[in-house]
DOZA-406827 format. One record per residue (C-alpha): residue in three letters; chain; z, y, x. Coordinates in Angstrom, 3 decimals. Layout:
<rs>
<'Ala', 'A', <Z, Y, X>>
...
</rs>
This chain:
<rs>
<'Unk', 'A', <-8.419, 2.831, 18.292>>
<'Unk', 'A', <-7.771, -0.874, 16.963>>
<'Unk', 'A', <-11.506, -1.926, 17.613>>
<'Unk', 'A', <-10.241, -4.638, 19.825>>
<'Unk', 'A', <-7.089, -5.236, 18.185>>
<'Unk', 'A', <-7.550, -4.914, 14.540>>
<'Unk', 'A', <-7.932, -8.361, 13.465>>
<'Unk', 'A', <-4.742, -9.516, 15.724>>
<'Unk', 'A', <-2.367, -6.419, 13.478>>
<'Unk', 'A', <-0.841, -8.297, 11.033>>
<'Unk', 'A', <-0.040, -11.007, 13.388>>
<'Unk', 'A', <1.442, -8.505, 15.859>>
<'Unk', 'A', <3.327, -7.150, 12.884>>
<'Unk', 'A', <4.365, -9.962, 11.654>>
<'Unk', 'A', <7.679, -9.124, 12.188>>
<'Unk', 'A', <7.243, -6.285, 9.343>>
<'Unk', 'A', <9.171, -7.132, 5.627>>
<'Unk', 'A', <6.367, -5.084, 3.836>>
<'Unk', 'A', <7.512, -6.989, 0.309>>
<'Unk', 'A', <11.158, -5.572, 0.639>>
<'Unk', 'A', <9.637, -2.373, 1.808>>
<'Unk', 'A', <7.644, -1.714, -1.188>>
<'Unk', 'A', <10.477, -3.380, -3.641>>
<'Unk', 'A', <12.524, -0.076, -1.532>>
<'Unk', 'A', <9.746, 2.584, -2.022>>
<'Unk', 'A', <9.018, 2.075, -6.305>>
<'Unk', 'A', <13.071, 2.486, -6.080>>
<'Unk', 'A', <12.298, 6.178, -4.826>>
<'Unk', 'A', <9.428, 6.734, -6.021>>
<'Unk', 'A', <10.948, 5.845, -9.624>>
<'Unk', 'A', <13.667, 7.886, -9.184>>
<'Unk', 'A', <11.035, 10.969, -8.745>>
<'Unk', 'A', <8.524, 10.231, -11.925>>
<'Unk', 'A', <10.408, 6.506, -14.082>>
<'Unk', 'A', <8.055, 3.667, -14.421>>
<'Unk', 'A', <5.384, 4.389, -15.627>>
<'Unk', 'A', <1.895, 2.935, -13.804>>
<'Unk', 'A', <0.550, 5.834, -11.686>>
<'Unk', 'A', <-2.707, 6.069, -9.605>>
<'Unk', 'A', <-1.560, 5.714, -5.996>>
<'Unk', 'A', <-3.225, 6.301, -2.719>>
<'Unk', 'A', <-2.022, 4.929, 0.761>>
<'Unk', 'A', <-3.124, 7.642, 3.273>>
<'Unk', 'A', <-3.353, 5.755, 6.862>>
<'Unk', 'A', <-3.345, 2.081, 4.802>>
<'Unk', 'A', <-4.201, -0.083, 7.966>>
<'Unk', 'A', <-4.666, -3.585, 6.845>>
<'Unk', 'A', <-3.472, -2.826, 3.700>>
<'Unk', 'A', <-0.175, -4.829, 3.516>>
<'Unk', 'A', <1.122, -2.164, 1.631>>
<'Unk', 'A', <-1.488, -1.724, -0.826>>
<'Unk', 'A', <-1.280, -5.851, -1.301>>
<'Unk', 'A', <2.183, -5.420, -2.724>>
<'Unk', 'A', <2.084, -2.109, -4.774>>
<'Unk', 'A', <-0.891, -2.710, -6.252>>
<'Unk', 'A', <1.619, -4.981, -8.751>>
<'Unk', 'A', <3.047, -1.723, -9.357>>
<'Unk', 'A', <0.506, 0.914, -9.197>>
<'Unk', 'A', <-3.340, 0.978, -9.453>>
<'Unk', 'A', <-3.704, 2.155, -5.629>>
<'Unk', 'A', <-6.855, 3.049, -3.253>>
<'Unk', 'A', <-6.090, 3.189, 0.777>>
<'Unk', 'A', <-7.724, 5.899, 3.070>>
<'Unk', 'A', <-7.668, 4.932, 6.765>>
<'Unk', 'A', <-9.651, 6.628, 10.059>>
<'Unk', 'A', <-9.904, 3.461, 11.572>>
<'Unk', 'A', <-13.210, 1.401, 10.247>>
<'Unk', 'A', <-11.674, -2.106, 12.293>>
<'Unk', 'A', <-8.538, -1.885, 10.020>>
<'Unk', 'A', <-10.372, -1.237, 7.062>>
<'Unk', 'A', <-12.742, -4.313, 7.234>>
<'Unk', 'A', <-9.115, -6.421, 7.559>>
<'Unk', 'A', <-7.831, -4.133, 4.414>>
<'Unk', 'A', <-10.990, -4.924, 2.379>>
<'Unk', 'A', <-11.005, -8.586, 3.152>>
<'Unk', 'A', <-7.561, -8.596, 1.984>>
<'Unk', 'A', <-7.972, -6.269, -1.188>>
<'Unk', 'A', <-11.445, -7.382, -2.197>>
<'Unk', 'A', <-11.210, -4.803, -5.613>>
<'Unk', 'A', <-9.161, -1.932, -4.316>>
<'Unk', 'A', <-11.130, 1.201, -3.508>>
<'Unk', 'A', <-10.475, 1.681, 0.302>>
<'Unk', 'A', <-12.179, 5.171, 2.267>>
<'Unk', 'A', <-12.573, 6.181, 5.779>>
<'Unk', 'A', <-11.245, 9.248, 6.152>>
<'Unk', 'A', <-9.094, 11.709, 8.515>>
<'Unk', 'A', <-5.908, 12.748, 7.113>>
<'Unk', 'A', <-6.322, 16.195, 7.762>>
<'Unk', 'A', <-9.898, 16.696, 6.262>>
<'Unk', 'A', <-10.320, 13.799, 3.591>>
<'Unk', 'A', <-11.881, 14.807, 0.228>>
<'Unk', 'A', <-11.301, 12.484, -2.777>>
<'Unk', 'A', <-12.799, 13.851, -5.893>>
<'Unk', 'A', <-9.915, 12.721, -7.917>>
<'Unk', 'A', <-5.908, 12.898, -7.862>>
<'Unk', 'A', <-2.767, 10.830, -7.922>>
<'Unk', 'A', <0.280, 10.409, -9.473>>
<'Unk', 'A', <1.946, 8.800, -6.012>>
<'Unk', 'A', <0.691, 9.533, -2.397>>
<'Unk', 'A', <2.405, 7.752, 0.550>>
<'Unk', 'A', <1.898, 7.527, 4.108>>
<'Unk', 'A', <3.974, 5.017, 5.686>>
<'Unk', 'A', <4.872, 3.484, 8.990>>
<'Unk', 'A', <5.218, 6.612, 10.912>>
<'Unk', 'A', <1.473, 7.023, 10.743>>
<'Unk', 'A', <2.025, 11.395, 10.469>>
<'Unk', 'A', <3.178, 10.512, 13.875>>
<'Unk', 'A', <-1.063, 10.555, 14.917>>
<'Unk', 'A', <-0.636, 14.278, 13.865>>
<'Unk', 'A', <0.652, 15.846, 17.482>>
<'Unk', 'A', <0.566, 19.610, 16.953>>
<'Unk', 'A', <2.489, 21.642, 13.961>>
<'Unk', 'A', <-1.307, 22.536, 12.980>>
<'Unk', 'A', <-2.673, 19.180, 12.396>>
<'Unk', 'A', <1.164, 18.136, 10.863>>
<'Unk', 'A', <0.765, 21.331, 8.610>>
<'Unk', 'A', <-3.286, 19.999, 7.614>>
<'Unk', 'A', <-2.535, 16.693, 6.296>>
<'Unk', 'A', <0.383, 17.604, 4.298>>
<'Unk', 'A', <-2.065, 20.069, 2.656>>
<'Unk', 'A', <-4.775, 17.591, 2.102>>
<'Unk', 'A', <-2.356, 14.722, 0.662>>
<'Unk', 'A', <-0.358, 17.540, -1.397>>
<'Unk', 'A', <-3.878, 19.081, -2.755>>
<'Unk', 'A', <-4.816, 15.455, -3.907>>
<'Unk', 'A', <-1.594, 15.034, -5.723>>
<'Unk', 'A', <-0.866, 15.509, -9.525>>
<'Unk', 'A', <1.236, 18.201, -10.653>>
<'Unk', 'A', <3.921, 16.368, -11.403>>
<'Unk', 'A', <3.217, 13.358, -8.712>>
<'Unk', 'A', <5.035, 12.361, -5.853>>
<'Unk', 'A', <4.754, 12.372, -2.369>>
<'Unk', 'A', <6.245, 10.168, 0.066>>
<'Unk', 'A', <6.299, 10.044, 3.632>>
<'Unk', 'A', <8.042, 7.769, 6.340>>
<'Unk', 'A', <7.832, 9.782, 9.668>>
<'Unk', 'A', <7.508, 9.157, 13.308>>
<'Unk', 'A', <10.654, 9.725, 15.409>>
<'Unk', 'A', <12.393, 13.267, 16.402>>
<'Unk', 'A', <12.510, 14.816, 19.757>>
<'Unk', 'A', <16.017, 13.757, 19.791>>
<'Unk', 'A', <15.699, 10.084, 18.831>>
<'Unk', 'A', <12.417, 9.483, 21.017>>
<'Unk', 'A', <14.087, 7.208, 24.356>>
<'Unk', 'A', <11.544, 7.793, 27.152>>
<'Unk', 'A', <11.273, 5.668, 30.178>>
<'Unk', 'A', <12.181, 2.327, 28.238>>
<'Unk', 'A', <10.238, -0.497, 28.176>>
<'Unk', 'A', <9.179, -3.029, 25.341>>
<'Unk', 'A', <7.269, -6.080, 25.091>>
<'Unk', 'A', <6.377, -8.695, 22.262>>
<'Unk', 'A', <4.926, -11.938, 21.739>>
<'Unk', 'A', <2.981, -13.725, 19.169>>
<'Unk', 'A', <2.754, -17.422, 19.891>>
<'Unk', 'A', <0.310, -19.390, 17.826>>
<'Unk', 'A', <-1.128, -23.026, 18.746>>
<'Unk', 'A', <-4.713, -21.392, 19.560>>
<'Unk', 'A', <-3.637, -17.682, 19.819>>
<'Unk', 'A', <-1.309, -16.037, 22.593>>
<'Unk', 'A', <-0.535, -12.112, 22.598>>
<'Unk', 'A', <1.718, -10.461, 25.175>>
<'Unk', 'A', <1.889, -6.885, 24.582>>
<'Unk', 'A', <4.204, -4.578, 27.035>>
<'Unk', 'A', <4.521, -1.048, 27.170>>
<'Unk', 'A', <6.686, 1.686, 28.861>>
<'Unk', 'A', <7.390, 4.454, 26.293>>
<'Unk', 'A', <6.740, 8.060, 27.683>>
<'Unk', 'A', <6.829, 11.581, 26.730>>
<'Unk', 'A', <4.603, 15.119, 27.447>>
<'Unk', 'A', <6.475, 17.806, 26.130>>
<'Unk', 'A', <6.586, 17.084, 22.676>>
<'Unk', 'A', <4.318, 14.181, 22.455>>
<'Unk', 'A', <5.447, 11.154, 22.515>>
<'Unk', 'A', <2.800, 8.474, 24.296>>
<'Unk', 'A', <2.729, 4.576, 23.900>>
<'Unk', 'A', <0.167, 3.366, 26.624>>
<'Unk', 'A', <0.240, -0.526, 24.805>>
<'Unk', 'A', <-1.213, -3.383, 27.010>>
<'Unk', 'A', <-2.410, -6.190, 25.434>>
<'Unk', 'A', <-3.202, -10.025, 27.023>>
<'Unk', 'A', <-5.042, -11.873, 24.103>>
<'Unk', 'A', <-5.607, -15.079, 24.897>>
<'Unk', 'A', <-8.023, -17.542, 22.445>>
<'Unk', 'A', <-9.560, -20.815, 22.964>>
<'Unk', 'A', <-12.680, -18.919, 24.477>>
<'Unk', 'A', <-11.227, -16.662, 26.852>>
<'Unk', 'A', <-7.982, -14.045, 27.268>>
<'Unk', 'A', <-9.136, -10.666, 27.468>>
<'Unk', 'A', <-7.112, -7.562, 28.267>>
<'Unk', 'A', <-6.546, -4.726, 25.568>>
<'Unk', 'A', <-4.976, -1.428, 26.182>>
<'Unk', 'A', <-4.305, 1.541, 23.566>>
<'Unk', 'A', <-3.200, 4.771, 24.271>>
<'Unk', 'A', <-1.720, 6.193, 21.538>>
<'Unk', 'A', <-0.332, 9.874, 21.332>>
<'Unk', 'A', <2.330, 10.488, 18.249>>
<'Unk', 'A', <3.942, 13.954, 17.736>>
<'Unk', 'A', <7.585, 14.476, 17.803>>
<'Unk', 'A', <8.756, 17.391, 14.886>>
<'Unk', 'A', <12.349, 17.701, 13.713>>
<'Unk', 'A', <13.575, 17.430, 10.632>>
<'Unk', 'A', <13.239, 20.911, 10.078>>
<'Unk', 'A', <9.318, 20.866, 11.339>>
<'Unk', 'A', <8.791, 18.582, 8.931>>
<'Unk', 'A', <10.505, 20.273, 5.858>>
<'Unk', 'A', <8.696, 23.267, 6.844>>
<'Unk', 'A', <5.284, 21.641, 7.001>>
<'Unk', 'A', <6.188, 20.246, 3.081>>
<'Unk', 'A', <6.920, 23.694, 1.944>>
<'Unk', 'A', <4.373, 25.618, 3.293>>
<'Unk', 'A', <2.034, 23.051, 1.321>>
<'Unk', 'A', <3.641, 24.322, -1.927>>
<'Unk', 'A', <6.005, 21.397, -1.927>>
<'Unk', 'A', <9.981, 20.978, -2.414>>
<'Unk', 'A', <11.444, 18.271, -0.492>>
<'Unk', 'A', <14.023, 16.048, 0.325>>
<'Unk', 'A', <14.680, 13.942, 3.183>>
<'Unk', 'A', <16.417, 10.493, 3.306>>
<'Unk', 'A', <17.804, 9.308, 6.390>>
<'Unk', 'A', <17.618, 5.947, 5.760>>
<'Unk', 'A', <13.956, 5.514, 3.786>>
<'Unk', 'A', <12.503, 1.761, 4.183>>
<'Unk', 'A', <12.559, 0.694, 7.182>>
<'Unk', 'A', <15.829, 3.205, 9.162>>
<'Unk', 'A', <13.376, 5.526, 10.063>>
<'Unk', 'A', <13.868, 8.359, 7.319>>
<'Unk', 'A', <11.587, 9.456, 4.597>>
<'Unk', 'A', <10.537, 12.692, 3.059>>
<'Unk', 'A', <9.778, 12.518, -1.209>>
<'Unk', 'A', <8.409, 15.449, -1.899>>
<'Unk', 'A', <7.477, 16.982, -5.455>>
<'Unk', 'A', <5.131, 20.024, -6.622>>
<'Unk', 'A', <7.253, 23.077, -7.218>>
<'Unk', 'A', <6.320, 23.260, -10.715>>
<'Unk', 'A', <7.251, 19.515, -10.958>>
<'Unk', 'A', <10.809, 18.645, -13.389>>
</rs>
């Protein structure tokens, strides 16, 4: 996943305010633990245009399965510890005061057992009295199958056209994306099939507190999509 594509992301996502995201996310994440600079880790980091801007807030590190979108994130963040690592079975030898996972990335987890594993592993790297934040994938209800999407990026030397029809298998979504890349060399074609879980509100609250976690759920979160903060019960 993202071999191909990796170095193309952040123009694909270009249309992505990750600045005002951030500037959104310290306003909950204060909220849960005041100002003070934490050690923060940004499970499923990508590229690392997260970690670019928090790092003004927080002293971060970025764990991400994909090795392509790593090489981008460590070009980008030169001095910020970055590990390859799946969610569900990472092992840091160290904890964190903040722990986030963002851009529906929990969506990669498609069954309530892999959703219930990397809650545990992200909640058993977190401090007692950290934080844990989580923007999630879409519900069952707010998935629209059978529509189609496309997108362009149009650069003087670069050209990306990338169509999909959104479908669903039970309760999986599936987001078959076709890519035509064009350079000066040669256009290529690109597809990814990616498979994202759909879990209810509920699911998800239950996945939280079986982890030993209270939580809360915004609808809103950064970017419309919701967000779960989520505290240690023995947290204030």
């Amino acid at each position: 996943m993202f071999g191909k594509t990796a170095r193309y992301y952040d123009k694909i996502y270009a249309f992505k305010d990750y600045a005002g995201e951030v500037r959104t996310l310290v306003e909950f994440i204060s909220a849960e633990i005041g100002d003070r600079r934490g050690r923060l880790l940004d499970v499923a980091c990508g590229t690392g245009a997260h970690l670019e801007h928090l790092h003004a807030h927080f002293d971060v590190e970025g764990l991400d399965l994909s090795g392509a979108l790593l090489e981008v994130a460590r070009e980008r963040l030169p001095d910020v510890p970055l590990h390859r690592g799946d969610m569900r079975t990472f092992t840091l030898q160290t904890r964190f005061d903040v722990i986030t996972c963002l851009f529906s990335s929990i969506g990669y987890m498609t069954t309530g057992d892999d959703l219930a594993a990397a809650i545990r592993r992200m909640a058993d790297h977190l401090n007692a009295d950290g934080v844990l934040v989580v923007e999630p994938w879409f519900t069952p209800d707010q998935w629209m199958a059978n529509t189609t999407h496309a997108m362009l990026v149009d650069e003087p030397d670069l050209k990306i056209a990338r169509v999909n029809t959104s479908l669903v298998e039970g309760r999986v979504s599936i987001v078959d994306l076709h890519h035509l890349i064009a350079t000066p060399e040669e256009t290529t074609h690109v597809l990814e099939k990616h498979r994202l879980g759909l879990f209810t509100v509920d699911e998800m609250k239950a996945a939280f507190a079986a982890a030993g976690l209270r939580v809360r759920h915004d609808d809103e979160g950064i970017t419309g999509r919701g967000l779960y903060i989520a505290r240690p019960r023995s947290a204030s």
